[in-house]
ZADOLO-201456 format. One line per 3 residues: for each residue x, y, z of N, C-alpha, C, O. Coordinates in steps of 0.2 Angstrom, whole numbers. Layout:
BEGIN
X/Y/Z/X/Y/Z/X/Y/Z/X/Y/Z  ... $
! end
This chain:
BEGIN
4/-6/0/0/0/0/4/6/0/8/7/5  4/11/-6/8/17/-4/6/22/1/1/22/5  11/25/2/11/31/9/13/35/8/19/34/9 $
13/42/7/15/48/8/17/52/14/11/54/16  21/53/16/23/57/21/22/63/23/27/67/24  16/66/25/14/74/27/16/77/32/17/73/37 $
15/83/34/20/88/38/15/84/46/18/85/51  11/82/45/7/80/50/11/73/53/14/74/59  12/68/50/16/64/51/24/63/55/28/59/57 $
25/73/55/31/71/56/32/74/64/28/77/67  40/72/66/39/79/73/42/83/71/44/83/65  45/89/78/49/95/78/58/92/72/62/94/69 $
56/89/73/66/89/69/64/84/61/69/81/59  56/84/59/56/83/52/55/75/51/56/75/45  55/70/53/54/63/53/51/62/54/47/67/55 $
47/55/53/41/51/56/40/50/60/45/46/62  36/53/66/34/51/73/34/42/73/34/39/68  34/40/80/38/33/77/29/30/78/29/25/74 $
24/32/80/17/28/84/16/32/75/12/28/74  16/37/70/13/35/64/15/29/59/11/28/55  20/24/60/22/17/59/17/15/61/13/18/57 $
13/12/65/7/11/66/0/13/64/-4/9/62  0/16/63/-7/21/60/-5/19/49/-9/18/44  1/20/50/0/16/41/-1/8/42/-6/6/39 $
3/3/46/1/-2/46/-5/-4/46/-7/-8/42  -9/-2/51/-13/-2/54/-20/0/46/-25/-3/46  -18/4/41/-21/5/36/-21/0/32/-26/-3/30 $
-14/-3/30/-11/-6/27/-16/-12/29/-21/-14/25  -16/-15/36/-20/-22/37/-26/-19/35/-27/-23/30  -31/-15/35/-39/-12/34/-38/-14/26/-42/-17/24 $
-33/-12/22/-36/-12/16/-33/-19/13/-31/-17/7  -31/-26/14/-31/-29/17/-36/-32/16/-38/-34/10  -38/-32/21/-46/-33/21/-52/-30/17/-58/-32/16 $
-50/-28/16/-54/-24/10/-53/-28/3/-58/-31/1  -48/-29/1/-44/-34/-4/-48/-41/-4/-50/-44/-9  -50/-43/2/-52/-50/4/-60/-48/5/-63/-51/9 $
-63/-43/3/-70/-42/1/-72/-39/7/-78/-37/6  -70/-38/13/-74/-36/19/-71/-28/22/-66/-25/21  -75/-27/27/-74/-22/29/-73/-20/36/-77/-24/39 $
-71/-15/41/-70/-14/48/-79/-14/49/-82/-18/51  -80/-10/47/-90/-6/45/-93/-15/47/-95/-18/52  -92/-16/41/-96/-23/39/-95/-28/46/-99/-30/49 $
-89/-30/47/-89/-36/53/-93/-30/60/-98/-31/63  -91/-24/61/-93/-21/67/-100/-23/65/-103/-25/70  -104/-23/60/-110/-22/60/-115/-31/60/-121/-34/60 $
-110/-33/61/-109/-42/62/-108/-43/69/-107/-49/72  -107/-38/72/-105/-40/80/-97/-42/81/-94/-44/86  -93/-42/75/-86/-46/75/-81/-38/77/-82/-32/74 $
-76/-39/82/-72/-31/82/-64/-33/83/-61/-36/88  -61/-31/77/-52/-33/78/-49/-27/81/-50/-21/79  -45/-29/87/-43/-25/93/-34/-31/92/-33/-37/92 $
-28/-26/91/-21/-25/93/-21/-30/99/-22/-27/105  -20/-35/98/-19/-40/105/-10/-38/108/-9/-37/114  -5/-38/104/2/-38/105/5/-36/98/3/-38/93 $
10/-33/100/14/-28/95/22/-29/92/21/-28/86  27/-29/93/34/-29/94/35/-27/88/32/-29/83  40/-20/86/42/-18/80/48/-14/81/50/-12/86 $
52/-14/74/58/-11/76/59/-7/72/57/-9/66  62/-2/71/62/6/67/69/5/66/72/6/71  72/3/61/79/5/57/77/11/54/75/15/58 $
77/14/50/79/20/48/74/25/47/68/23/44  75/32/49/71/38/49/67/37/41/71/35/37  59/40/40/53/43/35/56/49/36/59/50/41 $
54/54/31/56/60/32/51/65/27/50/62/21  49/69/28/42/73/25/44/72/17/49/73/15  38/71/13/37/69/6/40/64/4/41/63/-2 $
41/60/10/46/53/6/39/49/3/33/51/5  38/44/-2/34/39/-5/35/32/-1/40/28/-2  31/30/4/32/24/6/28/18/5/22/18/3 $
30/15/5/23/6/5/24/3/11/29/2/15  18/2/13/19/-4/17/15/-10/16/10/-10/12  17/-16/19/15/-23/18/13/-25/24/16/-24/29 $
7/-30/22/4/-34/27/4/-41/26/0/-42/21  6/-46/28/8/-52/27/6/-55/33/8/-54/38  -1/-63/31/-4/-64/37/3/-71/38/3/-75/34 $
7/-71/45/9/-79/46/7/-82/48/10/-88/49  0/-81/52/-2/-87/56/-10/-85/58/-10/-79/60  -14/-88/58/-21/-89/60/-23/-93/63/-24/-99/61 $
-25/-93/69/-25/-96/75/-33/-96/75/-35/-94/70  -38/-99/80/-46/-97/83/-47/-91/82/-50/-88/78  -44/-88/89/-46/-81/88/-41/-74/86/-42/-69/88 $
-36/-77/83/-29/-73/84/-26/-73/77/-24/-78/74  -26/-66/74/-19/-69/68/-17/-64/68/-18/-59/70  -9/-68/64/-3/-61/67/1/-63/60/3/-68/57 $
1/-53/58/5/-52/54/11/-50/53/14/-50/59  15/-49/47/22/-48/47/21/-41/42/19/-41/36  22/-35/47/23/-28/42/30/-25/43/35/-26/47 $
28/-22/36/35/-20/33/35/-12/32/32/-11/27  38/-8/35/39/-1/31/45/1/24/51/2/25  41/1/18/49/3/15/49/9/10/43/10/7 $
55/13/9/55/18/6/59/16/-2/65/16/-2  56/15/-5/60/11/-11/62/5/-10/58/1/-10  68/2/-9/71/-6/-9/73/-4/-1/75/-9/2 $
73/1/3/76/0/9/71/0/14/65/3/13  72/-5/20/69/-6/24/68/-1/29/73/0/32  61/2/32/63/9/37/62/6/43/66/7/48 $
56/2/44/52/-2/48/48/-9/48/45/-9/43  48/-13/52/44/-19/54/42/-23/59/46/-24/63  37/-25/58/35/-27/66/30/-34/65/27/-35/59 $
28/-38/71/24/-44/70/19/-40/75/21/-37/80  13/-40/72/6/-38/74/2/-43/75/2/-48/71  -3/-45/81/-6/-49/83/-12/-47/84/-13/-46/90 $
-18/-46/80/-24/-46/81/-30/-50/85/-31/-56/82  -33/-50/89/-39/-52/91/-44/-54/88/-45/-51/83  -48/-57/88/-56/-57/85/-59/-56/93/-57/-59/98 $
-65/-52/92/-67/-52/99/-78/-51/96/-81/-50/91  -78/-51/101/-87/-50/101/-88/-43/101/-83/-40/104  -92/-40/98/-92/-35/99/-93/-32/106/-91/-26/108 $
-98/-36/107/-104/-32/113/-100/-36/119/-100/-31/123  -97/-39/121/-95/-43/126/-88/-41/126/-85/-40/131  -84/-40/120/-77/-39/119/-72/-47/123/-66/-47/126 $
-77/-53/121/-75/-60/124/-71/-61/117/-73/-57/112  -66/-64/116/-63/-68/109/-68/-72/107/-70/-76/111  -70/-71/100/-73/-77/98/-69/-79/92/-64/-77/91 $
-72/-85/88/-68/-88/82/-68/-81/76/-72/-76/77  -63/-81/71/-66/-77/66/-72/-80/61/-72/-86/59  -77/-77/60/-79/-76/54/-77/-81/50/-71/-80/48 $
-81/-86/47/-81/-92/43/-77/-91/37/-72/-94/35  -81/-85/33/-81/-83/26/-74/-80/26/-70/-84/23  -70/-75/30/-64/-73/32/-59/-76/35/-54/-72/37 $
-59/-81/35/-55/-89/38/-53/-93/31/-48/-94/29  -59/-94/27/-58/-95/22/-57/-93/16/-53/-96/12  -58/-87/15/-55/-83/10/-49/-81/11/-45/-81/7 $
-45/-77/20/-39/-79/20/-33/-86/19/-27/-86/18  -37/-90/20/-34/-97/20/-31/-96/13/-25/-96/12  -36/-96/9/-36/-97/0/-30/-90/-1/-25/-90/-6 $
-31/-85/3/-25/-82/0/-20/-80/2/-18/-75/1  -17/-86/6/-12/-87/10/-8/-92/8/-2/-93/8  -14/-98/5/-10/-101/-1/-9/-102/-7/-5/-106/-10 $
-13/-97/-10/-10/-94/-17/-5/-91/-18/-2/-90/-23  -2/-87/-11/2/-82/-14/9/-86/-11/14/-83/-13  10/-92/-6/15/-95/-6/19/-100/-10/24/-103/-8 $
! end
């Protein structure tokens, strides 16, 4: 997913604040989902709500205002109610950022973990193994 870098994104000394790495990710995974036919909207109104279970990410090198980025979301593992991905930040062929993200499925009204969503089990399945 591209990303452009706005004066918003950045702090006092012109970089990417490091919690905006997150906020593109975090887009990155939504359109994602989007790609696989579904939406935040759509499951919230299914009663299904994905909530950031666990995070670990490592910032090698500064974004900097008007740079062009992509990020990737790559699911490695889907559990009952847990799948966790692998993102990437990059600025061309360089690597700036990456981290393993671990989402939840939860109830919406309860906020209990439930299983995912049958249709979204399956359709990630099918495009976890096509693209391997």
């Amino acid at each position: 997913m591209p990303v452009r870098v706005y004066i918003e994104d950045t702090d006092a000394g012109g970089i990417v604040y490091y919690v905006n790495y997150l906020k593109f990710m975090e887009r990155a995974r939504s359109e994602w989902l989007r790609a696989l036919g579904f939406s935040q909207q759509t499951l919230l109104d299914e009663g299904t709500q994905l909530v950031v279970y666990r995070l670990a990410c490592h910032y090698s090198k500064p974004a900097r205002l008007d740079d062009a980025l992509s990020v990737d979301a790559h699911v490695e593992h889907m559990g009952r109610c847990r799948m966790t991905f692998e993102q990437r930040v990059w600025r061309n062929e360089e690597l700036l950022c990456r981290a393993t993200v671990e989402i939840a499925c939860l109830d919406r009204h309860t906020l209990r973990p439930r299983a995912w969503p049958e249709a979204l089990r399956t359709v990630s399945a099918e495009r976890q193994t096509s693209s391997a």
